[in-house]
C-alpha positions in Angstrom: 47.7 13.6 55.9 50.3 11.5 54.4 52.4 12.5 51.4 51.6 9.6 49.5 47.7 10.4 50.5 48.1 13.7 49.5 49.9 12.6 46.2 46.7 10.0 45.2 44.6 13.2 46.2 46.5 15.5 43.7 46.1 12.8 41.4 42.2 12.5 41.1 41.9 16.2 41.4 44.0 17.8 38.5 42.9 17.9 35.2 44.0 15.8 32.0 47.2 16.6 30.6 47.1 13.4 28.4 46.2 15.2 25.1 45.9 18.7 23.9 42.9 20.0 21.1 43.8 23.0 19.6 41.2 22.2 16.4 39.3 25.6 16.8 43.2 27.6 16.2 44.7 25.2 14.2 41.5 25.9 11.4 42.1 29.4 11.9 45.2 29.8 11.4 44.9 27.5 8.3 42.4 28.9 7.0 44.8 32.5 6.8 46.8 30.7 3.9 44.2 30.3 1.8 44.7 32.4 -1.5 47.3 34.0 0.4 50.7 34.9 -1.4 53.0 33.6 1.6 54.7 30.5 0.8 52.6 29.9 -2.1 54.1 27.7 -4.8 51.3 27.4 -7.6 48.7 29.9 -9.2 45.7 29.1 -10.7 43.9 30.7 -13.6 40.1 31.1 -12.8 37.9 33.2 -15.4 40.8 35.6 -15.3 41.3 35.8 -11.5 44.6 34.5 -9.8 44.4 32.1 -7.3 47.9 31.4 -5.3 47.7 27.9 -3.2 50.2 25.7 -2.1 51.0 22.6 -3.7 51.5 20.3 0.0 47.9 21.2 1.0 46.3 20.6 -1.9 47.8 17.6 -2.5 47.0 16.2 1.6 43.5 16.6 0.6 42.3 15.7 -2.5 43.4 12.6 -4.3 43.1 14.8 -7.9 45.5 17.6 -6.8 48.1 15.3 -5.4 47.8 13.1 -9.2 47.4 17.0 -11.1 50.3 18.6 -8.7 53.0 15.6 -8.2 52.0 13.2 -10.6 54.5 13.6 -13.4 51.6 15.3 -15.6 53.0 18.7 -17.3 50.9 20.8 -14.1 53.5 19.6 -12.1 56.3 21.4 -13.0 54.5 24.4 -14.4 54.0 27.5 -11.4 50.7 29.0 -13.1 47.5 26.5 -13.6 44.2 27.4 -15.8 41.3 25.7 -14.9 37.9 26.2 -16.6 35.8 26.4 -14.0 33.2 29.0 -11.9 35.6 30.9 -10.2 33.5 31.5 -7.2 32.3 27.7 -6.7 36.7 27.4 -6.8 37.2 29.8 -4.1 34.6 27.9 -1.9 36.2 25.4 -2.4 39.9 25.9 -1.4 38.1 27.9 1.7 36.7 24.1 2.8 40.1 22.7 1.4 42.2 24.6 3.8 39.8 25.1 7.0 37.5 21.9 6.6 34.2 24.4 6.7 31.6 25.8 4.0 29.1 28.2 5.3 26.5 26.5 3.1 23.5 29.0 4.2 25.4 32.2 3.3 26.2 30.8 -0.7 23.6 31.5 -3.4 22.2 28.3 -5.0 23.7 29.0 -8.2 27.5 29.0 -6.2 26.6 25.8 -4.4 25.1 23.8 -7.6 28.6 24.8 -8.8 30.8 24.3 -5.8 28.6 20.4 -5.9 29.7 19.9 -9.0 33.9 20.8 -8.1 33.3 18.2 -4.9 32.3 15.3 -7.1 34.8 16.5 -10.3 37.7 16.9 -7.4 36.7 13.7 -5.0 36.0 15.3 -2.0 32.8 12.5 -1.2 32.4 13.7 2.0 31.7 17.6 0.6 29.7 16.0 -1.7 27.2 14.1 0.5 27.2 17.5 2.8 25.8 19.5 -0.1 23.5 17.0 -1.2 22.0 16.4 2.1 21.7 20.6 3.1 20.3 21.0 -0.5 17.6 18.1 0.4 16.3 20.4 3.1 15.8 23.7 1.0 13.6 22.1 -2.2 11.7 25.1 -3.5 9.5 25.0 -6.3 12.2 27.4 -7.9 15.2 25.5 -7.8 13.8 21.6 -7.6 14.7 21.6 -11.7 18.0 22.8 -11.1 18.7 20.5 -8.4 17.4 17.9 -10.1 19.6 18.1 -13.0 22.8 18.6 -11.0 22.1 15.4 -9.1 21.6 13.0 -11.9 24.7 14.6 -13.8 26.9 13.8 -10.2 24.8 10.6 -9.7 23.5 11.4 -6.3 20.8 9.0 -6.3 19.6 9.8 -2.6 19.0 13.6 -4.0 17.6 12.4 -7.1 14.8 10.6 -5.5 14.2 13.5 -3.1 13.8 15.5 -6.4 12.0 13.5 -8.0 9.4 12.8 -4.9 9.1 16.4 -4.0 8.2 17.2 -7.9 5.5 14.3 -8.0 4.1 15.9 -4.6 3.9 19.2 -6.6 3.6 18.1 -10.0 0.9 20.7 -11.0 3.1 23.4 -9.2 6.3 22.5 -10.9 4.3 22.3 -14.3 3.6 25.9 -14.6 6.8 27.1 -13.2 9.4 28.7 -15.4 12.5 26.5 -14.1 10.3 23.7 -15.8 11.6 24.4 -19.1 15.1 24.7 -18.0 14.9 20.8 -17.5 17.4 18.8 -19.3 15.8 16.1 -21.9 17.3 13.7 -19.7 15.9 14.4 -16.4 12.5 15.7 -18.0 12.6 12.3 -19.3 12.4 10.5 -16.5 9.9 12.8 -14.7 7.7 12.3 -17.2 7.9 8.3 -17.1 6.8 7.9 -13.3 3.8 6.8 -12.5 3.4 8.7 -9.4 3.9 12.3 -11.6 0.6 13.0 -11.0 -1.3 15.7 -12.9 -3.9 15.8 -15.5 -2.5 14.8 -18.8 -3.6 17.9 -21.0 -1.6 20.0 -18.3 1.5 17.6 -18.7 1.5 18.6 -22.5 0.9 21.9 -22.3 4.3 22.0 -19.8 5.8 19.3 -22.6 4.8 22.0 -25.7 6.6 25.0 -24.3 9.3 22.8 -23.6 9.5 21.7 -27.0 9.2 25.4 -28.1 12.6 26.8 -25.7 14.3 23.4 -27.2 13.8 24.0 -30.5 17.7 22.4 -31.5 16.8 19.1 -29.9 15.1 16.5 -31.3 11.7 16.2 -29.1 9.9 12.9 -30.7 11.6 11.2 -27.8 10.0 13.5 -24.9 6.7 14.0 -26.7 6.2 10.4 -27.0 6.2 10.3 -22.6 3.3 12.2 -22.7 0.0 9.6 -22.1 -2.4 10.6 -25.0 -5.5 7.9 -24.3 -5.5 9.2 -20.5 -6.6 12.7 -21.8 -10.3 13.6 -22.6 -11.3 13.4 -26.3 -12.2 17.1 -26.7 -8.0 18.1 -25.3 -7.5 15.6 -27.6 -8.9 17.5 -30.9 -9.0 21.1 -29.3 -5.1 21.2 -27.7 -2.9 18.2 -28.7 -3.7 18.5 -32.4 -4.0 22.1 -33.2 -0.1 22.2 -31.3 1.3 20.4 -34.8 3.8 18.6 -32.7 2.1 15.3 -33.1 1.1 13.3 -36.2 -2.5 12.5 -36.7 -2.2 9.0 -36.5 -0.9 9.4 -32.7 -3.8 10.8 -31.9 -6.0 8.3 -33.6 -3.8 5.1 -31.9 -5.0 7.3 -28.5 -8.4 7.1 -29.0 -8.4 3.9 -29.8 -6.4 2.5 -27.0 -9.0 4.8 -24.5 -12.2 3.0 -26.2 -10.6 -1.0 -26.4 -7.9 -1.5 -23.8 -8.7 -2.4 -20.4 -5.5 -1.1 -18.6 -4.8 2.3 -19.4 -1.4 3.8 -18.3 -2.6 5.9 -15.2 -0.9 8.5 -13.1 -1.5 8.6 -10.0 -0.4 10.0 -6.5 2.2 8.3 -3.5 2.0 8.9 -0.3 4.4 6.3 0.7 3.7 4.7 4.5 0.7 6.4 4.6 -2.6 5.5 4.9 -4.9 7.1 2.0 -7.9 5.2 2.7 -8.7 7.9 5.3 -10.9 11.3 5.5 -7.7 13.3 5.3 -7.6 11.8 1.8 -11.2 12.7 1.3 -11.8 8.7 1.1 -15.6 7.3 1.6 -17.2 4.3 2.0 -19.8 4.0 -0.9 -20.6 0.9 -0.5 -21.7 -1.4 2.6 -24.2 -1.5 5.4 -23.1 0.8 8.6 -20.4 2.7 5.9 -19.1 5.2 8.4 -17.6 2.8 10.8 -14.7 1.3 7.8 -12.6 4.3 8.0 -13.0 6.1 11.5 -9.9 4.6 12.5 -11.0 3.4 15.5 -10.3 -0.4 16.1 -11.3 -0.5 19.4 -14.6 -0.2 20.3 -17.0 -2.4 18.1 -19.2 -5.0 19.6 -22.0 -7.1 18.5 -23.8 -4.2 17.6 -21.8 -1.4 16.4 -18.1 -0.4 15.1 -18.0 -2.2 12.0 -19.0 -2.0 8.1 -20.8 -5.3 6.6 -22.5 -6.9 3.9 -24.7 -9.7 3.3 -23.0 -13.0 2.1 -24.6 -13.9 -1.4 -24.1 -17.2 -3.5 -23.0 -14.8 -6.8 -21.1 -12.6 -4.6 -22.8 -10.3 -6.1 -22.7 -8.0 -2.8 -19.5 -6.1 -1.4 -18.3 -3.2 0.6 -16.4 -0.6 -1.7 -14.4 2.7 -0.4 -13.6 5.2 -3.2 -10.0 7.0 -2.6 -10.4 10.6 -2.6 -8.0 10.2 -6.0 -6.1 7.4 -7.5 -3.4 6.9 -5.9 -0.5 3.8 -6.2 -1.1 1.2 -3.7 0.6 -1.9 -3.2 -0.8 -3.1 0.8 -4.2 -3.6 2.2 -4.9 -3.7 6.4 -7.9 -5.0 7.6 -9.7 -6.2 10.8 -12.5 -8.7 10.7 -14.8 -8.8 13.1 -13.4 -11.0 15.7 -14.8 -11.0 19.4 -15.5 -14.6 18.7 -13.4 -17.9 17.1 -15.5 -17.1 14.1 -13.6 -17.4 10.9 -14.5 -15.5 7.1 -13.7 -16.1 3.2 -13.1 -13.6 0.9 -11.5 -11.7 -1.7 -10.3 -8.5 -2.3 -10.7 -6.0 -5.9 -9.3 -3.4 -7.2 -10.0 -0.6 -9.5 -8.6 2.7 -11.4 -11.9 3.5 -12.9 -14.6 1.2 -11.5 -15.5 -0.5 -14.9 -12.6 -2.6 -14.5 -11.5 -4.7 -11.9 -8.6 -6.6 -10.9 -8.8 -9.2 -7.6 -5.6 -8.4 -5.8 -6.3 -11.1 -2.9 -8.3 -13.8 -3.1 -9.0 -16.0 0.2 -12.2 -17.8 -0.9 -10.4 -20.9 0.0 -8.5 -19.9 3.4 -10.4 -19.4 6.7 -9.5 -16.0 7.7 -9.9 -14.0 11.8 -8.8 -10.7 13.0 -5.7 -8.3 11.5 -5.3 -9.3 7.9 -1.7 -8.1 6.8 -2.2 -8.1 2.8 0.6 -7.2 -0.3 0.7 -7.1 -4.2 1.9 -5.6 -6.7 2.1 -1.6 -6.9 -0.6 -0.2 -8.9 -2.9 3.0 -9.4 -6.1 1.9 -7.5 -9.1 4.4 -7.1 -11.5 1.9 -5.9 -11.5 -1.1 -2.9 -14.0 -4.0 -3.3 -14.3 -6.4 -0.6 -16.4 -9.5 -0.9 -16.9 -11.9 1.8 -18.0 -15.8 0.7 -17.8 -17.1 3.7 -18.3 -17.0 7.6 -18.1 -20.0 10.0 -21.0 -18.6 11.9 -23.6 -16.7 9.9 -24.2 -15.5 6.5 -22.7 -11.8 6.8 -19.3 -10.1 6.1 -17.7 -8.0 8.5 -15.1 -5.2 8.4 -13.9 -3.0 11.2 -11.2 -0.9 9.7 -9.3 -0.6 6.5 -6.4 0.8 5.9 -4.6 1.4 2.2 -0.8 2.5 1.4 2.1 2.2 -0.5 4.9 0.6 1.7 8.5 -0.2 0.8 8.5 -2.6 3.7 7.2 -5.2 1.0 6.3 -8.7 2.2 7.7 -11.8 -0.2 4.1 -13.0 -2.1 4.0 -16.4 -3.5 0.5 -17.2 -5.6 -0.7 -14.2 -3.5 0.1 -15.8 -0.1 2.7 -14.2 2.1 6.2 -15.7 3.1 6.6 -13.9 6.4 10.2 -13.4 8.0 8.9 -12.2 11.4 6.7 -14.7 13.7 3.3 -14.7 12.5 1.9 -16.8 15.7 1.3 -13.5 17.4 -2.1 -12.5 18.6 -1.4 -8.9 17.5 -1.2 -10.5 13.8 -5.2 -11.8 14.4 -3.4 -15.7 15.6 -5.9 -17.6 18.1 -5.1 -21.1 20.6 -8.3 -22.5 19.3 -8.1 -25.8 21.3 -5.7 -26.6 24.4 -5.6 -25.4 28.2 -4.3 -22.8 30.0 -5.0 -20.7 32.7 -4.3 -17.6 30.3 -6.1 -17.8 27.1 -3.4 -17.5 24.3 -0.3 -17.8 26.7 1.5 -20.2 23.9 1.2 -17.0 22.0 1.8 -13.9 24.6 5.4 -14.0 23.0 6.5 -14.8 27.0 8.7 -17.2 27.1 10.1 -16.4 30.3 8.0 -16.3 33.0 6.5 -20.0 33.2 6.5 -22.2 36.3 4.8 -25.4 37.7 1.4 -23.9 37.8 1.4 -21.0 34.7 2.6 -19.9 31.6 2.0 -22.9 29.5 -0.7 -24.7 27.0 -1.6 -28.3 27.9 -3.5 -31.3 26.8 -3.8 -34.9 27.9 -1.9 -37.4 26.3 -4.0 -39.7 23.6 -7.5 -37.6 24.2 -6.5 -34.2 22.9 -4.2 -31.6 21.0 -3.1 -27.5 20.6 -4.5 -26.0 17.5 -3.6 -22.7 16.6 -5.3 -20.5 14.3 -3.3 -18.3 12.3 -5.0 -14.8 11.5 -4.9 -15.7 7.4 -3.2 -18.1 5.1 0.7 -17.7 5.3 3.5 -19.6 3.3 5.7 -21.0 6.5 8.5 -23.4 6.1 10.0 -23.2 9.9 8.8 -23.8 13.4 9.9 -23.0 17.0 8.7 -24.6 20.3 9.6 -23.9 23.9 8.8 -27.7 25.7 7.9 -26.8 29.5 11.4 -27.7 30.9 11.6 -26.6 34.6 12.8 -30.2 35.2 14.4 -32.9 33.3 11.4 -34.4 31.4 11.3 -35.2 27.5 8.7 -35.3 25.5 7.7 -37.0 21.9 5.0 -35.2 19.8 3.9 -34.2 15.9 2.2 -31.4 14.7 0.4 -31.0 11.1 -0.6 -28.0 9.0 -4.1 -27.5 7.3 -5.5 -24.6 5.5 -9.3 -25.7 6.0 -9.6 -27.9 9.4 -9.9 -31.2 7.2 -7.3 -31.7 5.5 -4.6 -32.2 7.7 -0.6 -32.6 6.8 2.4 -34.4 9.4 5.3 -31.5 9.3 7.3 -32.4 12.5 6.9 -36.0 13.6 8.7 -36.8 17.1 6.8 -39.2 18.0 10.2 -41.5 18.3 11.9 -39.4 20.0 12.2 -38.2 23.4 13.4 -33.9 23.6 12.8 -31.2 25.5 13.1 -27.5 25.8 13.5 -25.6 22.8 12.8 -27.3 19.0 13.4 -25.8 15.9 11.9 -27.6 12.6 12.8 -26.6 9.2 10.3 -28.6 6.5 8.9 -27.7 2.6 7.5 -24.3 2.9 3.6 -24.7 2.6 0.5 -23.0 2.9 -0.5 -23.3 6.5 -3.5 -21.3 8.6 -3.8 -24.3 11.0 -1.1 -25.7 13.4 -1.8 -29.0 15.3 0.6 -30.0 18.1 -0.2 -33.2 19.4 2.1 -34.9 22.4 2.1 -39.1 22.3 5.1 -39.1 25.5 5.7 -37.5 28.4 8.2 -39.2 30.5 6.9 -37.2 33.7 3.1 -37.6 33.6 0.6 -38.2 31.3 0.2 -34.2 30.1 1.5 -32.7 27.4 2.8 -29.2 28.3 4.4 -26.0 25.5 5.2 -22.9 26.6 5.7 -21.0 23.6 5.1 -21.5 19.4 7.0 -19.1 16.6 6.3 -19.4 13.2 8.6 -19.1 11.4 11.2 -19.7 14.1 12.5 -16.7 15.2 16.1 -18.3 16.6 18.9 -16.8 15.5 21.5 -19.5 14.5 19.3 -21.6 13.4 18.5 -19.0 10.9 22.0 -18.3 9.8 22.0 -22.2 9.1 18.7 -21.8 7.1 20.3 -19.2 4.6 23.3 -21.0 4.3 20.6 -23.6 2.3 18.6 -21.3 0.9 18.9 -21.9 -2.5 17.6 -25.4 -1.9 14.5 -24.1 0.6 14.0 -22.1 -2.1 13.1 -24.6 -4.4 11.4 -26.7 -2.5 9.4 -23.1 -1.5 8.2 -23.0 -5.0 7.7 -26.3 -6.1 5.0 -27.1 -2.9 3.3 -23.6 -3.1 0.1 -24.1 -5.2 0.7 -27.7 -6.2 -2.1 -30.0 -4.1 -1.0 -31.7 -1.2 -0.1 -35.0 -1.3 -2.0 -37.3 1.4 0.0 -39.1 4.4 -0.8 -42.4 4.1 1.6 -43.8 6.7 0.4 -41.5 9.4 -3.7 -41.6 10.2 -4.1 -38.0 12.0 -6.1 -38.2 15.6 -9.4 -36.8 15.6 -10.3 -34.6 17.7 -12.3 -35.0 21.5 -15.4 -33.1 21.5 -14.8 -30.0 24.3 -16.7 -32.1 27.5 -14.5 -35.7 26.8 -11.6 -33.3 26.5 -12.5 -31.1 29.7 -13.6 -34.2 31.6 -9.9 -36.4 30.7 -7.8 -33.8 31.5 -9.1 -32.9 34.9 -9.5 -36.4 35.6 -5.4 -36.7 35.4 -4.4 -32.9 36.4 -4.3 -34.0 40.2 -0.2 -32.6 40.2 0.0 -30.7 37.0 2.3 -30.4 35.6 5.0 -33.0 37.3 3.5 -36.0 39.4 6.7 -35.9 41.8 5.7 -32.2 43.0 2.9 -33.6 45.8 2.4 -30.3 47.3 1.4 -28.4 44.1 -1.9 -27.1 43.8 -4.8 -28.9 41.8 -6.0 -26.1 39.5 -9.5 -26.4 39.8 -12.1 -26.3 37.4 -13.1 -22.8 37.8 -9.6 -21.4 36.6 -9.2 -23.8 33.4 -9.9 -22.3 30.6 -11.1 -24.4 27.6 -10.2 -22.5 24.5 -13.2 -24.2 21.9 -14.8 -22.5 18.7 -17.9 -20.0 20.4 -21.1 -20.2 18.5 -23.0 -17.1 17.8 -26.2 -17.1 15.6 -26.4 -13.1 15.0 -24.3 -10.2 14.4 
């Protein structure tokens, strides 16, 4: 072997020279300075203990000790220091200062609410985060209070929440637990105001009362006056709240009245947020309905025209509905629901709500919309006990049908307008309920597979012949869209001129994109005045190729990127526009007369009559699709279900 072979050998076998990590040592030996007399140039005065530390350190990590130590403040030319402070949370402290570790699990709680409160007064953030998140972990019923106050006095909103949430989880728990009446007036405060503090209200002032009575040096109209008086029962009313003396008679009387005349009371109620509560877990029923133990199986898979759904018969006073009872009130602010939908067949209806089920509030209402499949349904957060759904209408018979329903409180809130969504993410998606309800493919619903990829001369596209048809898309319920995207079939060089309209009912139809003078291809995005739209209606007038009309692939609202980045550059004039259409009538097209639609045999007959080299008439040895592969995607009738 050859030196310089031997040398490239040496080379690839000998390890790394290029840095060397002592971090282990280097802590170590660090961390043996630490109120240690050698070298120390400062002493500080801790509940009578002396602390020796040295000034450089101190000063390398903390932004307050270099201002308190070399600042030109009087600390920095004195030798001896007195801070008022816990001495122990201090000595935890200059342990992390000097070795950059706190063994969290071996401190008390007491040390490490105190050793918190020196990260944040001292501006070590990144101490301050590690404390809050390890102290996340360990909520107890014993030290939530405590925690709870020392995050809202440091401002750590993520720990206050995780406070707050675990005390609303246990809010009967934490009632009758002595740290309760260690609570600040502040923080007890602001339990007391959520709505999702969820316990029965006579317990709540009991808890308030001995509050009061360990407070007795602090004014408490202020956290008496959280407590909700008309959601208690008359007899706590007359037999607790008055006989405590902390109340004035007239309170009490402004209580009952509110409980006999107002219609919204000021409920409590549970969160669960992301979780469905319309479940059995949640001991939730179905009271009301034909077939009532199908709505909430959670099974969305195997109904048929016999079985797997809940339904009710479709009355001119609606005066019939399907109703689940929560197994408590609890705050809800989305609705998921499959219809029935093994057909084209579309439904009506609305949707109420109810704490008490005397009085109701309609959350959705989609009397006017046709409606198919997964309905994906938001509004405002509210303590709901009770779910009413009413079906007005369906395109095939006179009967309402539910497969599965699903209740939650999400934070992944959908933007409403006049209770109509204003979706982000593509809605044209069959897993969102949309349908290709006329057009023709070889794959039912391939403009809406979300392939856009895989498409040749023979597959992977929607099609219909030029000046005897169209592609109409059904979205799965009424959505406010103000964007489109279409893929044009562009294996070759072709272009293409087309329009599409928008309708909410099938009748009345509105022009949106109008190519018909120009000639593109490929990809198309269109940006037009947001609108209410459950109806899309491509229709081609040019193909420069043959006399067939071919798209691949539909988004709405378009999905491309840039196009989006230009989008929000104008939003705040799509936003205008966005809600100065929504709800207003739309105006008529006068200049544009829409093209009816070919009944399904002229449509079937035309096209196959000019599909003899689909989709490009140059291609002579492509392959005819025959007749027994076209699919023809028209509305099914069914008489029963």
């Amino acid at each position: 072997m050859s030196s310089q072979s031997q040398y490239k050998l040496l080379s690839l076998t000998k390890p790394s020279c290029d840095e060397v990590k002592l971090t282990e040592r280097f802590s170590e030996q660090m961390a043996q300075l630490c109120m240690n007399d050698d070298y120390s140039d400062v002493t500080f005065i801790v509940e009578n203990q002396r602390l020796p530390a040295h000034r450089v350190i101190l000063a390398a990590r903390s932004e307050y000790f270099r201002a308190l130590l070399f600042g030109g403040l009087c600390e920095s030319r004195q030798s001896e220091i007195e801070l008022q402070i816990p001495a122990e949370a201090f000595k935890a402290l200059l342990k992390y200062i000097y070795s950059g570790r706190m063994p969290l699990a071996q401190m008390d709680e007491d040390n490490i609410l105190d050793t918190l409160g020196l990260a944040n007064q001292f501006g070590f953030s990144e101490l301050e985060n590690a404390i809050s998140k390890y102290l996340r972990h360990y909520l107890a019923l014993n030290n939530v209070c405590a925690i709870l106050d020392a995050a809202r006095l440091y401002n750590l909103e993520k720990l206050t929440e995780v406070c707050l949430t675990f005390m609303d989880r246990n809010a009967t728990d934490v009632l009758q637990h002595a740290s309760f009446r260690a609570l600040s007036k502040e923080s007890l405060e602001e339990v007391l105001s959520r709505d999702s503090f969820f316990a029965p209200e006579v317990e709540i002032f009991l808890a308030v009362w001995e509050w009061c009575e360990h407070h007795s040096n602090i004014n408490i109209d202020s956290v008496v006056s959280y407590v909700r008086l008309p959601l208690m029962k008359l007899e706590d009313l007359l037999q607790v709240v008055r006989p405590s003396g902390i109340l004035e008679p007239d309170k009490l009387l402004d209580a009952i009245q509110e409980q006999t005349t107002s219609k919204y009371l000021p409920y409590r109620a549970a969160l669960w947020p992301e979780e469905n509560v319309a479940t059995a877990k949640f001991a939730s029923r179905t009271i009301q309905g034909e077939c009532r133990a199908a709505l909430l199986d959670g099974d969305y898979a195997t109904y048929d025209m016999e079985k797997g759904y809940t339904r009710h018969c479709i009355t001119d006073n609606n005066d019939s509905g399907i109703t689940v009872e929560l197994g408590t009130i609890c705050i809800i602010n989305h609705i998921k629901m499959l219809l029935w939908d093994r057909d084209n067949r579309s439904y009506s209806y609305f949707i109420e709500v109810s704490a008490n089920s005397t009085n109701w509030d309609r959350v959705i209402d989609y009397t006017q919309y046709y409606c198919r499949s997964w309905q994906f349904l938001y509004f405002t957060a509210r303590p709901v006990r009770f779910i009413k759904l009413v079906g007005t209408h369906n395109t095939v018979n006179k009967v309402f049908h539910v497969v599965g329903l699903e209740a939650m409180y999400t934070a992944a809130i959908q933007k409403v307008i006049n209770g109509i969504v204003a979706p982000t993410s593509n809605v044209a998606r069959t897993d969102m309920g949309a349908i290709v309800v006329d057009g023709v493919s070889r794959t039912r619903n391939a403009l809406l597979n979300g392939d856009y990829v895989n498409y040749d001369w023979d597959s992977g596209y929607t099609c219909h012949q030029l000046g005897s048809g169209e592609i109409v898309v059904r979205l799965g319920q009424p959505y406010i869209i103000g964007s489109m995207r279409l893929l044009l079939w562009d294996c070759d060089d072709r272009t293409y001129s087309f329009y599409i309209e928008t309708s909410v009912n099938q009748k009345d139809w509105h022009v949106v994109v109008d190519k018909r003078n120009e000639q593109v291809r490929s990809w198309q995005n269109f940006s037009f005045t947001p609108r209410p739209i459950v109806f899309i209606r491509i229709v081609g007038t040019r193909n420069t190729a043959n006399e067939i009309f071919h798209c691949v692939h539909l988004e709405c609202p378009s999905q491309d990127s840039n196009f989006l980045q230009m989008e929000r550059e104008q939003e705040p004039s799509a936003n205008l526009k966005l809600e100065a259409s929504v709800g207003a009538t739309a105006d008529n097209n006068d200049s544009f007369v829409s093209t009816t639609s070919q009944s399904s045999s002229t449509l079937s007959i035309n096209f196959k009559n000019n599909l003899n080299q689909p989709p490009n008439q140059n291609q002579q040895q492509q392959q005819q699709l025959s007749e027994d592969v076209l699919i023809k995607l028209d509305n099914v009738s069914v008489d029963e279900n």
